[in-house]
N, C-alpha and C positions, 0 to 999 in steps of 0.2 A: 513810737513810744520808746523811750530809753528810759530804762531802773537807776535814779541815782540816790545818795545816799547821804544825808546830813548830819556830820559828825560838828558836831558843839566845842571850843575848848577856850582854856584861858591858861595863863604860863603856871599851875596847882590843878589844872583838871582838867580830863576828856571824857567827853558820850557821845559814847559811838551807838551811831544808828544802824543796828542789825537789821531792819526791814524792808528800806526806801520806800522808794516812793516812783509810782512810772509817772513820765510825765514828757510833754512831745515837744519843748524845747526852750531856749535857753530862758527864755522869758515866765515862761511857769514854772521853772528850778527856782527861779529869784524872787517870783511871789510865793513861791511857799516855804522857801527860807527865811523871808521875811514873815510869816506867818510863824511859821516855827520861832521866833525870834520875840515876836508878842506875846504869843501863847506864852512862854518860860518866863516874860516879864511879870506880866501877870500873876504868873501863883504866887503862893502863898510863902515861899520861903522870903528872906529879907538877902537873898546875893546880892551883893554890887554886880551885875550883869556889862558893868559898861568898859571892860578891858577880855569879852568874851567875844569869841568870832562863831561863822557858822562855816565850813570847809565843806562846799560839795561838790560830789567824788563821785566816779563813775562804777562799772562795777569791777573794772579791774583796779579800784583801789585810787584811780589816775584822778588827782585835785583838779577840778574844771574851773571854779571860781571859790574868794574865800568873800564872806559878807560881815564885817562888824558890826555887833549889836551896836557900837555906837550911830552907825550910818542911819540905820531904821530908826534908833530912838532921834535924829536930827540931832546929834551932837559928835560931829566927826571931830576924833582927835588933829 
């Protein structure tokens, strides 16, 4: 199990994930980035989510892969 960590951003704003998440490899970082990806689609605010990415990070900070919310919503730039 590796602790990695899914920080949110778009070129006006970052959320950074102070908690992670364990999770035992590359394949379960990406569904649950994509998970994290829906769930933010979802609420309740009215963002444009679709120039936002998801960057996850390992726990020395080190980018492993970045996921655009466009990719998940099926609308790649």
């Amino acid at each position: 199990m590796t602790q990695v960590y899914f920080h949110c951003s778009n070129s006006r704003e970052v959320r950074i994930d102070r908690s992670g998440e364990a999770v035992s490899d590359l394949t379960e970082a990406r569904d649950r980035a994509a998970c994290i990806v829906r769930s933010l689609i979802m609420g309740r605010d009215a963002e444009d989510w679709r120039d936002w990415v998801v960057h996850v990070s390992d726990d020395f900070d080190d980018e492993i892969f970045v996921l655009p919310f466009a990719f998940v919503l099926g609308k790649p730039h």
